[in-house]
Rosetta silent file (secondary structure, phi, psi, omega in degrees, C-alpha in Angstrom):
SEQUENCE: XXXXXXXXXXXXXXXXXXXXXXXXXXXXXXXXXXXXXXXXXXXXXXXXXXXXXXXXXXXXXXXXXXXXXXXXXXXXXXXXXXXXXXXXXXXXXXXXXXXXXXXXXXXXXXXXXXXXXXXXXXXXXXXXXXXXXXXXXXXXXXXXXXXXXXXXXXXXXXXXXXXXXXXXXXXXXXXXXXXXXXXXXXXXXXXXXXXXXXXXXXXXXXXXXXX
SCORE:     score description
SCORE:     0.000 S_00000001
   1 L     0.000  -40.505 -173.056   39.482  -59.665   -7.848 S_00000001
   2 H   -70.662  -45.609 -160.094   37.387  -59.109   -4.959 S_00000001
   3 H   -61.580  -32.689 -172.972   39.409  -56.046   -3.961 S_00000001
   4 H   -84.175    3.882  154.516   38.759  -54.444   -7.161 S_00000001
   5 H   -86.757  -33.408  179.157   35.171  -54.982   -7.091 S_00000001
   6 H   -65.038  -35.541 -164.181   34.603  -53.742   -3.397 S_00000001
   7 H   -76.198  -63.293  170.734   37.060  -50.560   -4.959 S_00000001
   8 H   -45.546  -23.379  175.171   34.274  -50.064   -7.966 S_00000001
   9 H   -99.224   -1.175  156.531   31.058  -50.161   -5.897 S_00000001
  10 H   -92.797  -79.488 -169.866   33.026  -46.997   -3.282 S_00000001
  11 H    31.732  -98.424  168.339   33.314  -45.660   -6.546 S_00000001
  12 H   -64.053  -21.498 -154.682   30.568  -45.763   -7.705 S_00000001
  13 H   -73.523  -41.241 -164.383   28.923  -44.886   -4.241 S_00000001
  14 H   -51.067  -54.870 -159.561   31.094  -41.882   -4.108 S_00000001
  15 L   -94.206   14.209 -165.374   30.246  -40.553   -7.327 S_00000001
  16 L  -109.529   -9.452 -172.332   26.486  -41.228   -6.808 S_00000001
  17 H   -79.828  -50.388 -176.742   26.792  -39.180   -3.039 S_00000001
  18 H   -66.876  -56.219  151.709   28.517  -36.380   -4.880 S_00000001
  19 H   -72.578  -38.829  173.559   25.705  -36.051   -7.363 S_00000001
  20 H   -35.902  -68.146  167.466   23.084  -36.116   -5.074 S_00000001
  21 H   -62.826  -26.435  170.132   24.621  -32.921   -2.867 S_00000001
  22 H   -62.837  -36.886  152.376   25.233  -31.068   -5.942 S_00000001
  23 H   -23.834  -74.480 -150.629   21.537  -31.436   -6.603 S_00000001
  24 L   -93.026  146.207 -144.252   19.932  -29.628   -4.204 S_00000001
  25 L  -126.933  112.722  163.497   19.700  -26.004   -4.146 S_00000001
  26 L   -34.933   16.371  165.249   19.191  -24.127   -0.898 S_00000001
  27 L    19.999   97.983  155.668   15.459  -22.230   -1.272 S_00000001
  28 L   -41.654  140.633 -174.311   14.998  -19.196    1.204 S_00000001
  29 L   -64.090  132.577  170.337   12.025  -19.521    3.727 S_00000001
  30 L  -129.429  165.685 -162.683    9.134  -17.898    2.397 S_00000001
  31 L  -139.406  108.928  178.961    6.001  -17.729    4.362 S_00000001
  32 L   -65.069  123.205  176.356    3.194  -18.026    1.676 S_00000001
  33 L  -120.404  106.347  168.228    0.641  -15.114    1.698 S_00000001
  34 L   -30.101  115.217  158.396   -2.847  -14.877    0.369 S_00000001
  35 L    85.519   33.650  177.521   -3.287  -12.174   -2.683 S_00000001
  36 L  -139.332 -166.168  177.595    0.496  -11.564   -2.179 S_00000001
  37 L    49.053 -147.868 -159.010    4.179  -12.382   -4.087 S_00000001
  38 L   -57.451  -34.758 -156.665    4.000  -13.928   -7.742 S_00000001
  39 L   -75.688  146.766  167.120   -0.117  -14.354   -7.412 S_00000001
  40 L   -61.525  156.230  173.674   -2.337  -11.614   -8.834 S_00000001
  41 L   -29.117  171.198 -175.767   -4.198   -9.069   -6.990 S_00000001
  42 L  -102.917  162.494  156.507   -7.437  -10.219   -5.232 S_00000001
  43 L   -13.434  -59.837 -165.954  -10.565   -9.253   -6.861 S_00000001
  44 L   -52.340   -1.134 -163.208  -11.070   -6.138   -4.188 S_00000001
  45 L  -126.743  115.149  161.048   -7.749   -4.689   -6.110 S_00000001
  46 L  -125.084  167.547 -174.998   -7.817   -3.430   -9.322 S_00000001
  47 L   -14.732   77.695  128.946   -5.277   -1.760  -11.855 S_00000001
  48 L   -36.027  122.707  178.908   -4.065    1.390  -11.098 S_00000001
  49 L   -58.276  151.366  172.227   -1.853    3.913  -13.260 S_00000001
  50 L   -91.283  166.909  172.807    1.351    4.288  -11.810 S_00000001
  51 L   -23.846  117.687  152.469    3.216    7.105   -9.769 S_00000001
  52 L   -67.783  136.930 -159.832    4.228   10.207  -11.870 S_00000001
  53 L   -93.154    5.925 -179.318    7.309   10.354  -11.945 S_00000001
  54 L  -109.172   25.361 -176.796    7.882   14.103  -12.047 S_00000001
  55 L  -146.806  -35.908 -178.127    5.311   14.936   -8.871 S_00000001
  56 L   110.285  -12.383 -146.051    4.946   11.550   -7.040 S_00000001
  57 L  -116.168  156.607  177.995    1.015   11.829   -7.372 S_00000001
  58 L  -102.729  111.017 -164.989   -1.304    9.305   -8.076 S_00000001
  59 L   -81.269  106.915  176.589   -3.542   10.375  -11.565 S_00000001
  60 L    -7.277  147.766  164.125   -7.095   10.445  -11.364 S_00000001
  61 L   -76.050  150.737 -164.199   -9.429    7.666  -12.809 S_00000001
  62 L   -89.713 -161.036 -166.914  -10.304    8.310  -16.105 S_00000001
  63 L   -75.737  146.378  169.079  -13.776    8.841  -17.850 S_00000001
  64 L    96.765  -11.043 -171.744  -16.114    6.624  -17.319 S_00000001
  65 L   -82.108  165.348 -165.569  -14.644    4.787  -14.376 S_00000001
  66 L   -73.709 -177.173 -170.094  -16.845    2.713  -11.478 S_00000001
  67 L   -62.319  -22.675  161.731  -17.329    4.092   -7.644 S_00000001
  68 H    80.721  174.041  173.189  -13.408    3.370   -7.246 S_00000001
  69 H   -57.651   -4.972 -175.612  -12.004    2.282   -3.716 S_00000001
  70 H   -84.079  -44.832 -168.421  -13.850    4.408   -2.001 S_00000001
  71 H   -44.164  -58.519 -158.755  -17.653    2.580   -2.817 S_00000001
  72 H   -58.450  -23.122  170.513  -16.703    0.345    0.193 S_00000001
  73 H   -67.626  -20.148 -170.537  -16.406    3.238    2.407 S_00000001
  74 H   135.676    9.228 -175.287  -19.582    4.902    1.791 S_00000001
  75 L   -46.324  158.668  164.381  -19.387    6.072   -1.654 S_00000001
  76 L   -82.180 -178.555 -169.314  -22.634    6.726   -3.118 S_00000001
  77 L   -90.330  123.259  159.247  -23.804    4.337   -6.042 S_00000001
  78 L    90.904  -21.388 -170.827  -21.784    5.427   -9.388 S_00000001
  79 L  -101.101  100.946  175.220  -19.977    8.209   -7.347 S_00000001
  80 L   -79.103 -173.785  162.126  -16.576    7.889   -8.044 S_00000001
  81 L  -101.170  122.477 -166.653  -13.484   10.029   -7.209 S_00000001
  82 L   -33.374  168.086  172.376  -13.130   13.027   -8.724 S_00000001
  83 L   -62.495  119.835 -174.031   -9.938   13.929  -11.320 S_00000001
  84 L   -65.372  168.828  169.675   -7.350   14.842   -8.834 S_00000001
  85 L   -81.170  165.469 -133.823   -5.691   18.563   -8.918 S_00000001
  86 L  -129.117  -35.995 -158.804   -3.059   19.088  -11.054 S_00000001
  87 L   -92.884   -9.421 -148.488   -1.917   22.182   -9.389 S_00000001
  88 L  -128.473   69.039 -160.246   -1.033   21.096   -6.404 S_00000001
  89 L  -114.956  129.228  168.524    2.674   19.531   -5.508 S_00000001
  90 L   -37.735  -27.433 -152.061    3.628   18.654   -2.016 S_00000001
  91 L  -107.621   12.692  174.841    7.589   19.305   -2.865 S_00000001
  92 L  -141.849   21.806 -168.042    6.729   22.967   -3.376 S_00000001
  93 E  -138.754  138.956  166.560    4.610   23.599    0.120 S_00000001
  94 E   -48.304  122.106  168.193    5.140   23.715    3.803 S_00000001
  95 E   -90.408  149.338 -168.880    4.132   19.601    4.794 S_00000001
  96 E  -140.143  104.818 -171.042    2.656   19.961    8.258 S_00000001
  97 L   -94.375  -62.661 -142.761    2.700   16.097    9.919 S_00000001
  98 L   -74.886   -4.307 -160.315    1.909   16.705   13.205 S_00000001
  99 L   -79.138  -43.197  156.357   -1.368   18.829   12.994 S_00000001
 100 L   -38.884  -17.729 -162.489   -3.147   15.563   11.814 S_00000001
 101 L   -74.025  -17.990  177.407   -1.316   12.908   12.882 S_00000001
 102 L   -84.140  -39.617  139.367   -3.503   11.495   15.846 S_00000001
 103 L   -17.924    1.347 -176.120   -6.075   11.137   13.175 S_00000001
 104 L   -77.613  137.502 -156.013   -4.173    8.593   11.229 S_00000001
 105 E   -97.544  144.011  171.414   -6.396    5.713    9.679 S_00000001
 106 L   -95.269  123.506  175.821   -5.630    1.688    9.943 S_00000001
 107 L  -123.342  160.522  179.918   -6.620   -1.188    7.655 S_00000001
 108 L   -65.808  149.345  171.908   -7.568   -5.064    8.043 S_00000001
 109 L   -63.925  111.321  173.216   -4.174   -7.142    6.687 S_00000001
 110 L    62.164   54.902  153.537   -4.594   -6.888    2.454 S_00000001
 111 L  -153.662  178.626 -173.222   -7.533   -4.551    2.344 S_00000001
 112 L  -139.607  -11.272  154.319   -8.166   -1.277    1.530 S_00000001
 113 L   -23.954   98.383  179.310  -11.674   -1.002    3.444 S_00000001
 114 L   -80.835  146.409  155.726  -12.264    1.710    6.136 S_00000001
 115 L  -100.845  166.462 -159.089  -13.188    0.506    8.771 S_00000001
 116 H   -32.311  -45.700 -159.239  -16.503    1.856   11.388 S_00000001
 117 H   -50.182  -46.167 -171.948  -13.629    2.201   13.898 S_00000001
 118 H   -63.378  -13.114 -161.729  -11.932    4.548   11.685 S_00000001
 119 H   -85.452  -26.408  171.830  -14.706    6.681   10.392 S_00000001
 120 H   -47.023  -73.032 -171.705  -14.458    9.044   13.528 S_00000001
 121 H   -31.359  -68.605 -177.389  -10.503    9.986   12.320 S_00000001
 122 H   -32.334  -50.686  179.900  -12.040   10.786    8.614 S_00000001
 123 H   -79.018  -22.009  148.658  -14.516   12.833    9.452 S_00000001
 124 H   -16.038  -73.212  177.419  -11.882   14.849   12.064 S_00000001
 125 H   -31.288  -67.461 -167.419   -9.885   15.355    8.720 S_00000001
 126 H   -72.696  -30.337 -176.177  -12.660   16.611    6.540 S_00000001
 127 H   -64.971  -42.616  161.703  -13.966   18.732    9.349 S_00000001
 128 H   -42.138  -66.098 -131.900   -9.868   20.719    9.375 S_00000001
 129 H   -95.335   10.710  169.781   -9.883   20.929    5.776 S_00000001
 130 H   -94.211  -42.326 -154.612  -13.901   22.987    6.057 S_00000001
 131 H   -86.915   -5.876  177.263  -12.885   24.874    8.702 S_00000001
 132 L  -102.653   56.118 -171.852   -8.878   25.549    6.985 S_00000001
 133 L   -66.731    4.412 -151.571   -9.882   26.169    3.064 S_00000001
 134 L  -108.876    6.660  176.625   -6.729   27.901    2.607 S_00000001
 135 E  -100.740  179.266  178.080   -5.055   24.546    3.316 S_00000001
 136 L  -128.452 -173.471 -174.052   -4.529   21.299    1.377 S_00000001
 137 E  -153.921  129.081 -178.558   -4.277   17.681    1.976 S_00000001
 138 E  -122.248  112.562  152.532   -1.376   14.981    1.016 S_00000001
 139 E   -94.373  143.503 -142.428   -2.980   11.364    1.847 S_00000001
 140 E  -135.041  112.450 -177.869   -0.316    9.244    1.975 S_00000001
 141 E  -111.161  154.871 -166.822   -1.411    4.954    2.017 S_00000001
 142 L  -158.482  151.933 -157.027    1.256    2.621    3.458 S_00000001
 143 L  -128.660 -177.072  168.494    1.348   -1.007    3.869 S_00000001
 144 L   -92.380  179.254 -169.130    3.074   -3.628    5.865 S_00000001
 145 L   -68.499  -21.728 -132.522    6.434   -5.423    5.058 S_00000001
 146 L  -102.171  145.042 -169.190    5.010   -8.382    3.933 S_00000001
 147 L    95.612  165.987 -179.127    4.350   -8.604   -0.365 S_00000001
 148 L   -72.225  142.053  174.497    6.230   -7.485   -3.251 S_00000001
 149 H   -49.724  -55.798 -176.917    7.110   -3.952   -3.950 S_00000001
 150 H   -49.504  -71.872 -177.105    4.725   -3.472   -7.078 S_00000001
 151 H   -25.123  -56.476 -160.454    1.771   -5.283   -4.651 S_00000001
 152 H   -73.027  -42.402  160.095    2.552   -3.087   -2.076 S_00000001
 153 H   -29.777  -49.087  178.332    2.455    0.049   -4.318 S_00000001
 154 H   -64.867  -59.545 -160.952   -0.559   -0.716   -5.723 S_00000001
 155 H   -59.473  -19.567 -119.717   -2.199   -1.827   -2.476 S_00000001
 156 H  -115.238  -53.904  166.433   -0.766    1.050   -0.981 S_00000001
 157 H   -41.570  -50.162 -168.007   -2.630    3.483   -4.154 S_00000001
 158 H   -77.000  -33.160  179.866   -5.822    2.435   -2.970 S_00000001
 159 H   -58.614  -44.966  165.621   -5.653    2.879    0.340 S_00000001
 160 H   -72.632  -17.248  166.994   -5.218    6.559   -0.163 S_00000001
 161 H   -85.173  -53.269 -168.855   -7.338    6.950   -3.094 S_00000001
 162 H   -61.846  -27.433  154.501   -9.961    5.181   -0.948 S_00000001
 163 H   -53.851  -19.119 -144.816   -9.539    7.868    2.034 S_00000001
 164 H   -96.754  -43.551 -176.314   -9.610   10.538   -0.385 S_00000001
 165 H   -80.928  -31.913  178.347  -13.084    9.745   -1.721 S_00000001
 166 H   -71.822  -21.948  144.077  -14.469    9.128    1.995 S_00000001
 167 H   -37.983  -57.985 -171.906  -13.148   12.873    2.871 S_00000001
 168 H   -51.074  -68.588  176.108  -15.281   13.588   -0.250 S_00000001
 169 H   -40.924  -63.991  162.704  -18.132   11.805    1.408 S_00000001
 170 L   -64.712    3.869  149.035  -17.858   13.678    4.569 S_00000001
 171 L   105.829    4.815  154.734  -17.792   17.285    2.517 S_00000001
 172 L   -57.096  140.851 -168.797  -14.497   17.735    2.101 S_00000001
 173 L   -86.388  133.126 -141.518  -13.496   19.517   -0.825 S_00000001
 174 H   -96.027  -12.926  172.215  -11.650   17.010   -2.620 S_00000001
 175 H   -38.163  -24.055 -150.222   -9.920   19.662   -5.354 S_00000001
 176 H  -120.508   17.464  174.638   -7.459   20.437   -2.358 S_00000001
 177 E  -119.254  104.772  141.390   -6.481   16.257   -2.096 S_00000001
 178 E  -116.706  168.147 -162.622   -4.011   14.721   -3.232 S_00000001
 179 E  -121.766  142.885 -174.316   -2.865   11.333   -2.648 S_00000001
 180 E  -161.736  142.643 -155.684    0.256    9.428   -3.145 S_00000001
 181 E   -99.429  115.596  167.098    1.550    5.579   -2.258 S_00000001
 182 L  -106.180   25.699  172.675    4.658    4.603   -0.165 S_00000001
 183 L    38.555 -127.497 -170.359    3.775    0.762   -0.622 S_00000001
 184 L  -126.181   53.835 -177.829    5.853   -0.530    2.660 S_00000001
 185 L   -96.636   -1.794  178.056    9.018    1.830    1.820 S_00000001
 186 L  -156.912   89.230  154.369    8.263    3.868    5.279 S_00000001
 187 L   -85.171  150.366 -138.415    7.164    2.208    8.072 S_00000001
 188 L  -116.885  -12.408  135.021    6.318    3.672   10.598 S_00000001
 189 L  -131.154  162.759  170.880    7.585    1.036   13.193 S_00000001
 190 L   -63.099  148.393  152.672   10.193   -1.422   13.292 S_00000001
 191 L   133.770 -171.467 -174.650    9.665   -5.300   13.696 S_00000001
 192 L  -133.766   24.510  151.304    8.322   -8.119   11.765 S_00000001
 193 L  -124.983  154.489 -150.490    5.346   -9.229   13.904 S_00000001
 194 H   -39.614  -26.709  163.457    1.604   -8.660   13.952 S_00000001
 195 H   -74.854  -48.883  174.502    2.185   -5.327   16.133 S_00000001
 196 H   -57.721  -53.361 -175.582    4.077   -4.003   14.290 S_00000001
 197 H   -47.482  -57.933  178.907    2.101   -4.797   10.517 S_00000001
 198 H   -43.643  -15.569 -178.903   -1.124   -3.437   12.477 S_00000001
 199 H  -124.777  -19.760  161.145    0.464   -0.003   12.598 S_00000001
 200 H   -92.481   11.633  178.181    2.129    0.312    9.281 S_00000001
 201 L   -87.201   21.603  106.738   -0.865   -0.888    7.330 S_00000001
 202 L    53.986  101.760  152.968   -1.526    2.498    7.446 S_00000001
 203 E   -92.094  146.625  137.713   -3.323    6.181    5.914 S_00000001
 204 E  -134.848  170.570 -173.588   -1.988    9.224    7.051 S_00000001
 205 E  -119.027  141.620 -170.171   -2.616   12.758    6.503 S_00000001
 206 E  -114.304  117.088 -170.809   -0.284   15.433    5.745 S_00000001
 207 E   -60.779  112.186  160.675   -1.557   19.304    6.182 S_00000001
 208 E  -110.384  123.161 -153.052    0.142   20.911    2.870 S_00000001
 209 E  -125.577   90.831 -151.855    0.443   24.838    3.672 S_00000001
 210 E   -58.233  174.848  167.539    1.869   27.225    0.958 S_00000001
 211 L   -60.339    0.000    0.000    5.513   29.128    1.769 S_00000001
């Protein structure tokens, strides 16, 4: 009698061990990030139309829209950025990386904000494209690894819309800019720590030059 009670309570023990481990579900490490993943944008980020999908370009704000990503840079009050050109696709023009490229602009982690340090590079930029008219301009914003594709896309929109209007600000003519978002699909170094994010959080500008 006894044995077959000691045999029902491994049994049971067995089958209560057996549920337990079946339970539980491994969860990959995630490293929770403010304004990032599942959660919506932060205030500083709002909606943006998406990529076109036959040019790549990021579509103007429409009528009626506020000072845009740009205000924080120096926009004037109410002065948004103009309707980009239309006229104007990178995929049909000599891209020129390197005349520009020491000029490439940096952002704060999950901002879109230039910052003072940065304002020297801008105005470099707009001063080429007065003294080049016969050139163009591809700004190109780029983020770090860290966020969601869409997130990065977005965040990625702004950054380059908000160069585009601070060019403006500094007299560049902005008819000759367009701008277009590689979220964090081209980084521009390898690794996963804070040196690395600091240098792919990223604008840069690409000299477009007809054939």
């Amino acid at each position: 009698m006894k044995t077959n009670k000691l045999t029902y309570l491994l049994a049971i023990g067995l089958v209560l061990t057996f549920v337990a481990t079946g339970c539980k579900h491994k969860t990959p490490p995630t490293t929770p990030i403010t304004g990032y993943g599942i959660k919506p944008p932060t205030p500083e980020l709002t909606p943006t139309p998406p990529l076109d999908r036959g040019t790549g370009l990021v579509p103007g704000p429409g009528p009626g829209s506020g000072p845009g990503p740009g205000a924080g840079a120096g926009a004037g009050a109410g002065s948004g950025p103009s309707a980009l050109p239309t006229d104007i696709n990178p995929e049909n023009m000599n891209q020129l990386r390197e005349i520009l490229a020491a000029h490439t602009v940096h952002f704060a982690f999950d901002s879109h904000a230039i910052r003072s340090s940065e304002h020297g590079h801008v105005q470099a930029v707009a001063d080429y494209l007065k003294a080049n008219p016969n050139d163009a301009l591809l700004v190109e914003g780029h983020c770090d690894e860290r966020g969601t594709d869409e997130y990065n896309r977005a965040l990625g929109e702004h950054r380059a819309l908000a160069l585009r209007e601070a060019l403006k600000q500094s007299g560049a003519d902005d008819s000759k800019i367009v701008t277009r978002s590689y979220g964090k699909d081209k980084p521009f170094v390898p690794g996963h720590d804070e040196a690395a994010h600091a240098q792919n959080r990223r604008g840069e500008f690409v000299v477009l030059r007809a054939k």
